[in-house]
N, C-alpha and C positions, 0 to 999 in steps of 0.2 A: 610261395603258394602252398608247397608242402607244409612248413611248419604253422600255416593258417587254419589249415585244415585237422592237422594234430590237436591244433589250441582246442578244435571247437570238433573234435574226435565225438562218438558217446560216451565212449571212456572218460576224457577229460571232462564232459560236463558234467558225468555221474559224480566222479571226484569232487567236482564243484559244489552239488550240490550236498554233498555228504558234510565238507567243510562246514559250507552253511549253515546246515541244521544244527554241527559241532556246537557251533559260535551262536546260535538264535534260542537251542531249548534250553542252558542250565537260566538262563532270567527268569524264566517262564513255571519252570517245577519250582519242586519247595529242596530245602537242603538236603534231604536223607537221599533222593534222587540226584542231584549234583554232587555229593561224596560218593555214590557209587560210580556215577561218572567220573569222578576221579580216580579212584581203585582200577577204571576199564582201563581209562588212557595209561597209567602208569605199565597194567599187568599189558598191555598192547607194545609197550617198548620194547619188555620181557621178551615178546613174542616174533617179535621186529627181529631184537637177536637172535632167537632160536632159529629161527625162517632164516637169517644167511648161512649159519653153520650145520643147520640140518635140510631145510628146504632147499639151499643151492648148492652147497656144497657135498651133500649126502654122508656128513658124519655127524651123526647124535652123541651128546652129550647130555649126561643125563647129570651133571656138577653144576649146570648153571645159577643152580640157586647158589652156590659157593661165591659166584662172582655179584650177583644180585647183594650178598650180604657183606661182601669184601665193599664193595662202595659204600652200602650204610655207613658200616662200620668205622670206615678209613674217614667220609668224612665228617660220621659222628666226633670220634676222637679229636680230631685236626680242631672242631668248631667248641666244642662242649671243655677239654682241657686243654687246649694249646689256644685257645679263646684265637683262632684265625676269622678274619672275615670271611662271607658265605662263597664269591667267585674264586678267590685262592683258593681255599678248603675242595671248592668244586672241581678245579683241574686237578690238582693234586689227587686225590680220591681217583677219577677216573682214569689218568697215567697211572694210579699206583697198582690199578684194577688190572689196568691193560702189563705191566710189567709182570704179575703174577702171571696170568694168561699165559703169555709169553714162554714163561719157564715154565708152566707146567706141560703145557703143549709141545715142546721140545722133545721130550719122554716119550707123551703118551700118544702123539699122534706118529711115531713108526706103528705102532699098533695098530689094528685093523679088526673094522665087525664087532662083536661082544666083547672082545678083549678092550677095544678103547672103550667104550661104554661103560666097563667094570672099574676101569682108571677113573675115568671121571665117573661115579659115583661114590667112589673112594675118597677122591679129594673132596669132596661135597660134606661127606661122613666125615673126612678129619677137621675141618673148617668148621665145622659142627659144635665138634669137641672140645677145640681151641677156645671155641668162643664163649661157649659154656661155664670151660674149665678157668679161661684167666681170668678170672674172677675180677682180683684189683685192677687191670685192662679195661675190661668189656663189660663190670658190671654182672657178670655170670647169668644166671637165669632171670633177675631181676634186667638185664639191659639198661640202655642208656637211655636219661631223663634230658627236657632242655635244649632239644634238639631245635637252633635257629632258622626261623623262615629266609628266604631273601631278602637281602637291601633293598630299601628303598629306591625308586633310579628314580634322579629329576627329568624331569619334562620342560621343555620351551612355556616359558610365559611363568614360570616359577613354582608350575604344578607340580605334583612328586605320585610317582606311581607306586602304593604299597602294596604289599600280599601278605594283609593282614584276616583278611576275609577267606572264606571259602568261596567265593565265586572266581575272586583275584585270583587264586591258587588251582584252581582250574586251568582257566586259561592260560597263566603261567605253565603248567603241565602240559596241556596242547599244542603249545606254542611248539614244545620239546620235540611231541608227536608228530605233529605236521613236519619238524625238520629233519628227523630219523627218517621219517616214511620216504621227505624227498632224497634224502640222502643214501639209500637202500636202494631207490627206483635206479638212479644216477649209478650208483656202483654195479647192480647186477647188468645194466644193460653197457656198462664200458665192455672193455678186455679182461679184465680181469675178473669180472661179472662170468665171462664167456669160458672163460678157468675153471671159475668155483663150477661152472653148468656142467663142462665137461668131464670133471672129476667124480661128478656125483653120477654121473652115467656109466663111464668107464675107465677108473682110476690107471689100469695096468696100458690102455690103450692110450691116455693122454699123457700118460710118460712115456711111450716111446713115441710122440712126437714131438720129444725133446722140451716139454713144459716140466719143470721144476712140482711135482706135486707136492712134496713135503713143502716147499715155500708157501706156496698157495694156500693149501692148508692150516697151517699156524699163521699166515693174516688174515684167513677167514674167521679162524678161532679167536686170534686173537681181539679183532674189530668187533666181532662179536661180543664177548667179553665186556669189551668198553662200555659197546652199547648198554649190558646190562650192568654195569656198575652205575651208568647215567638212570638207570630204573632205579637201583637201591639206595642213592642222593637223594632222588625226586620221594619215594619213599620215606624217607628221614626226616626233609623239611617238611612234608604235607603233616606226616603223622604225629612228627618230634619225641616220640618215645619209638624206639626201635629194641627187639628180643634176639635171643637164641631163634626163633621159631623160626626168622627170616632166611635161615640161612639152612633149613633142613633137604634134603635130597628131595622130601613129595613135592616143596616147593617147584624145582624142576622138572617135575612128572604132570604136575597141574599144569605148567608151561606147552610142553609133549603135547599132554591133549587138546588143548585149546589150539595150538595149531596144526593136529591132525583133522580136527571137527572143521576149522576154518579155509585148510586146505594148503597142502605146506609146498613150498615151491611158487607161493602166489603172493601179490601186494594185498591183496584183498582181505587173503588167511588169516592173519593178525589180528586185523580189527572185528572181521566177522565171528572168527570163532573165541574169542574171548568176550566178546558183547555177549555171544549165545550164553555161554555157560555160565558166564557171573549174571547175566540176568534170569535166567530161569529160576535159579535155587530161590532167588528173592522173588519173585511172581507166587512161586511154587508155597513162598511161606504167605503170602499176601492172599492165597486162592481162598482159601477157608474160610476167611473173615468177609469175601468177595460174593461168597453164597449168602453169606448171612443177612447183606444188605439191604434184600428186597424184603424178606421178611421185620429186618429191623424198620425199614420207611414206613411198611406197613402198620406195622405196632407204635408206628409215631405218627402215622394219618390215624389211626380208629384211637388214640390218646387225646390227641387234639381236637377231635371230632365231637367225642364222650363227652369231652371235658366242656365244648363250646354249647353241648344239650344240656348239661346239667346246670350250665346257666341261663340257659332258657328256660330250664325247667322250675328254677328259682324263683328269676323274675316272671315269672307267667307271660303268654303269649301278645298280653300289651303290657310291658313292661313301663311306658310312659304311663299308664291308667293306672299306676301302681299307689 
């Protein structure tokens, strides 16, 4: 009975219904609205990560774009010059994501307050440079061209599902998001969930009731990480040309805010506050031409209008009598 009632919570069926619209509007709009709903879901995984390591576990990091650009990158490389198929290249990339994490978290999380903050926006600044600088590597400022979609996967009956389209790549992309988001709900509300909470409230008090905080810690950082390495793959195939620019520090400042706007510490945060802010700036350039409308209708009814009197006025008023 309890868990009949959880299914069918308000919570759960706002969930539902949010799914729904997910899955019902990109058919419906034209393409330039379905790639920006691409761009949301993507920067929403971003934000997925940020929300466990800053929302629940109460340490920012202000490097995550470092890890965002470590997945492009890792599995631009793997796919584009080591020509791997796109699922290898994909785990690979995100282990290789989550092994940096790992070591640099090590270091930087005895740190505490500004001090780990200035860490990780260090490593962000050098991963920067890296990527920049090895030129024969990465391509340098020009980045990497050719970046492959996913494989094909066959379907029952001999059908084949491609993500050749931008709708396909969408949904591909959501599929992601919807399984982060469940994956995030699932982790914060285990034990370990109950860790990252406790630490972000009172680090010094939940170590002396014998929790491990530094473990804690670097697999918050580190899951997180992963997660956004799975952002900067999903980034790579969508766009297939991948830059330096991805891997800049504002990157993970743009991240920061969108889930301070959205509400951080929350499932909701991620999706709400990065819908806001990537939709506003494109409304905000749409608004202009939006005034202009009724004016332009206008100047195309007294056009049409003009135009339907001066052929009355042609053929005179019995134009049959003509």
């Amino acid at each position: 009975m309890e868990t009949i009632r959880t299914l069918f919570s308000p919570k759960a069926v706002a969930w539902v219904l949010v799914l729904i619209a997910a899955i019902a509007v990109p058919p419906l709009v034209g393409g330039y609205v379905t790639s920006m709903l691409v761009l949301i879901a993507i920067w929403t995984i971003m934000c997925f990560s940020m929300n466990l390591i800053f929302g629940y576990t109460g340490q920012l990091s202000l490097g995550h774009a470092a890890f965002l650009g470590i997945g492009a990158y890792a599995f631009s490389l793997i796919t584009v010059k080591l020509h791997v198929g796109f699922w290898p290249a994909f785990f690979i990339a995100i282990a290789f994501t989550g092994i940096i994490a790992f070591l640099v978290g090590i270091p930087a999380l005895k740190l505490r307050g500004p001090y780990f903050i200035l860490v990780t926006l260090g490593f962000a600044v050098i991963v920067g440079v890296i990527v920049l600088g090895w030129i024969d590597l990465t391509g340098g400022a020009n980045g990497l061209f050719g970046i492959p979609r996913p494989n094909p996967i066959p379907l029952p009956g001999g059908a084949t599902l491609r993500f050749d389209s931008l709708l396909s790549m969408y949904y591909f992309i959501l599929f992601f998001v919807v399984l982060i988001g469940v994956f995030c709900h699932r982790l914060v509300h285990s034990m370990i969930g109950r860790r990252f909470i406790a630490i972000s409230y009172n680090e010094n008090l939940t170590e002396s009731l014998g929790i491990n905080t530094m473990s804690q810690k670097l697999l918050s950082f580190t899951i997180s990480a992963i997660l956004a390495g799975i952002a900067g793959v999903l980034y790579a195939t969508y766009n297939a040309v991948i830059s330096p620019e991805l891997t800049h520090f504002a990157r993970g400042m743009d991240v920061v805010a969108y889930l301070i706007v959205g509400g951080a510490g929350t499932m909701a945060g991620p999706i709400v506050g990065t819908m806001v802010l990537m939709a506003v700036p494109e409304v905000l350039q749409v608004l202009p031409y939006l005034k202009t409308l009724p004016s332009q209708w206008n100047h195309r009814v007294v056009q049409r209008e003009s135009g339907k009197a001066s052929e009355d006025t042609e053929s005179g008023p019995w134009p049959c009598l003509k």
